[in-house]
N, C-alpha and C positions, 0 to 999 in steps of 0.2 A: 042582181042576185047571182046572176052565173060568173059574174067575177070574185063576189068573196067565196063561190064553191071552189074555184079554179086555185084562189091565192092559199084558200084552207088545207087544199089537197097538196099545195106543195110546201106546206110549213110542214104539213102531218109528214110527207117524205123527207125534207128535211131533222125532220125530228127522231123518225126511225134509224135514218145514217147515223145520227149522231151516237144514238143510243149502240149499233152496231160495233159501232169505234172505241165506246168505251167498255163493252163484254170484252174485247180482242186484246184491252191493258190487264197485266199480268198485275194486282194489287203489291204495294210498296211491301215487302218482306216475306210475301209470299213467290214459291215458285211451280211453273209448269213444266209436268215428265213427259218429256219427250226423248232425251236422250237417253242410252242403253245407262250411261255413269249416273244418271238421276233415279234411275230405281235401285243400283248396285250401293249407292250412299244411303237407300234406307236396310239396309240391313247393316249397315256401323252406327246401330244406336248406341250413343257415348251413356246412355242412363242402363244401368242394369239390373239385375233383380237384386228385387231387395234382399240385402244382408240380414236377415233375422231370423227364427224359427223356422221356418217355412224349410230351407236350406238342409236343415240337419230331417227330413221327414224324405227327402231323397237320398241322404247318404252322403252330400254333397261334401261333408265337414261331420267334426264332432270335436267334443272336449278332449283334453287331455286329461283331465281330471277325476279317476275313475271312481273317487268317492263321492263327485257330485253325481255321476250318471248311476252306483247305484244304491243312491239315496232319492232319487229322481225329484233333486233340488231345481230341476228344468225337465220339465216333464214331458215335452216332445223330443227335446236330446235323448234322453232316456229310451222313450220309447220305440224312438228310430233306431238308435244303436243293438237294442236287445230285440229286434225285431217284433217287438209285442201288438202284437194283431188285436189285443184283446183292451186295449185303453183307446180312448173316448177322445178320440183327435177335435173331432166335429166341436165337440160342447166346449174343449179348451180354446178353442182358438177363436170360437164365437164371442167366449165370455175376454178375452185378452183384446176384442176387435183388431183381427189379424187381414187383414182385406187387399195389404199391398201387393200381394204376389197374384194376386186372380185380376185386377184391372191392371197390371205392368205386361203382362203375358196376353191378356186378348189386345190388347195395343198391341203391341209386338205381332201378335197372328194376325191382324188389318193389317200392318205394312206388307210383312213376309206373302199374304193372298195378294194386294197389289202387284207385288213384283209377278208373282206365278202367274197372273191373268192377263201382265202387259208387255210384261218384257220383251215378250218375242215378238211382238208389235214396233219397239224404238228402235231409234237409229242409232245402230252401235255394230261395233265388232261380232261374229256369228260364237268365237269364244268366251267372247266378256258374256251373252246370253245365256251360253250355255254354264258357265258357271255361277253365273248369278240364279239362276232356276235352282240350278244344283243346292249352293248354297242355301237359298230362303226355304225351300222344303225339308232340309236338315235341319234351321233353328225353328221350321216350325213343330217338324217333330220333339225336339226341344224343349220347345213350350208346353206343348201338350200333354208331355211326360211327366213334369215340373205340376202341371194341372193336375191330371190324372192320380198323381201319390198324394197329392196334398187335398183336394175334395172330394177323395171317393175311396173305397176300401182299397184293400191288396189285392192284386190280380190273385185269382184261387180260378184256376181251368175247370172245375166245377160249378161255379158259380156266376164266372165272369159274363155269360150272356144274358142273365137278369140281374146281376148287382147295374144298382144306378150311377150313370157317371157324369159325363159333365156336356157342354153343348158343345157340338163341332161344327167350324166354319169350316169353307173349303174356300169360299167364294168370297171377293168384300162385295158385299152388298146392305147397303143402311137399311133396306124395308125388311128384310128377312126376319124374322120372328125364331128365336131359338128354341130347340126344341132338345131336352135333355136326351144323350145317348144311354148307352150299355158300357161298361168296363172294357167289355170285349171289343166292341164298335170305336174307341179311344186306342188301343194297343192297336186295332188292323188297320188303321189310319196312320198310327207314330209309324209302323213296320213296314206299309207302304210307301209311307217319306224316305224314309232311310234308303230302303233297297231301290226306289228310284234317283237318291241323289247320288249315291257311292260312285257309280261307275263316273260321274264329271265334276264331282270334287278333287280341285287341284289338287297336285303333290303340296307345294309351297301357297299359300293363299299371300295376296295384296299385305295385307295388315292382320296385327289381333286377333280385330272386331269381324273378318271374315273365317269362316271355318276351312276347315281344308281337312283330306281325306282321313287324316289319323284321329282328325275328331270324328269325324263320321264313322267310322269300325270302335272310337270307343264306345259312343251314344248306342251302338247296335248290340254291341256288349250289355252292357247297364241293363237296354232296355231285354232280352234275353234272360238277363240272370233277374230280375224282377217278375220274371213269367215262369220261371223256376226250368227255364231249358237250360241247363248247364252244360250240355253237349256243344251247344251252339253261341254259348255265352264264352267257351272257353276258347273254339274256334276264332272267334269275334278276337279277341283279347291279343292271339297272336297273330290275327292279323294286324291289330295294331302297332304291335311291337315290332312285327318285320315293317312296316309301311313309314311308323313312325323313326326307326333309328338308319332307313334306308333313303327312299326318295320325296320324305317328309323331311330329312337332316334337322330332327330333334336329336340330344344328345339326351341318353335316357341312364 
């Protein structure tokens, strides 16, 4: 009896080794972040927002076409370029099943909260960190922005603390249960990204797909003149144009 206890107890440890060995294999095409360049590679997502409606509801684009827009032969074209507060974004874009731009954007907010909660954690350069923080809190202001005009009304400084908006992560975390914000609560979160990445947003970024400081002062722009601060939207603006035709070396 006390030898199959003896022999049982060392297959069961044999068994746990094993299983310890294979938790510690990294699966075939899957990879683990530990280096500073493995959270820096998920803010170069090569997929990006979707090219459709959604776009022209930020100002992103518009037609050239000034008899389709005021015929509002495309009716959120339309309504984006004339500014018109008063058409029913909501009911069009439910009835078109418009969906791509709100799950492309909370993907994109999981990576970019990833990087924000680990990066100072890996093994990398103290610069590659600090600009990779910088970076992922600028697109995810970004994102939110892109959110915010497209599911929820116009910022109105009178109303914006009880108009409904949209859910804010700050954090990746799978259990959290979202809980819809305020207007107001979406902008003082975009406004806190921004004014905390500006200061370590390179002059020149890596690539593209990373941002770098001239987009950072445009985004602050944008988001300014959509809150109808124009004092501040205009500031924004040239800073962008000293930033960007100086130690950004765009040629404007």
């Amino acid at each position: 009896m006390k030898r199959n206890i003896i022999i049982g107890c060392i297959a069961a440890a044999f068994s746990l080794s094993a299983c310890d060995n294979y938790l510690d294999i990294v699966p075939k095409g899957e990879s683990v972040l530990n280096q500073t360049n493995d959270y820096l590679g998920l803010i170069e997502d090569v997929y990006g927002y979707p090219i459709q409606s959604e776009w022209y509801l930020c100002g992103e684009a518009t037609s050239y076409n000034m008899e389709l827009l005021e015929n509002y032969s495309s009716p959120l074209n339309s309504a984006a370029f004339y500014w018109n507060e008063d058409f029913d974004r909501a009911s069009y874009m439910t009835a078109t099943g418009s969906s791509d731009m709100y799950t492309i954007c909370y993907r994109k907010i999981s990576n970019f909260n990833i990087i924000i909660q680990n990066i100072n954690k890996s093994e990398g350069s103290d610069d590659d960190k600090r600009y990779g923080m910088a970076q992922a809190k600028i697109m995810r202001a970004y994102a939110y922005f892109y959110l915010i005009n497209t599911y929820a009304k116009p910022y109105n400084p009178e109303t914006a603390a009880q108009d409904r908006g949209i859910i804010l992560r700050e954090d990746f975390d799978m259990e959290a249960v979202g809980v819809q914000s305020t207007v107001a609560d979406a902008y003082a979160l975009i406004q806190r990204d921004i004014e905390e990445a500006l200061p370590d947003l390179p002059h020149v970024a890596m690539n593209t797909f990373r941002p770098n400081k001239s987009f950072g002062y445009a985004l602050k722009a944008k988001v300014h003149l959509f809150k109808r601060e124009f004092n501040e939207a205009l500031q924004a603006s040239l800073d962008c144009i000293k930033e960007a035709e100086g130690e950004g070396r765009h040629k404007l």
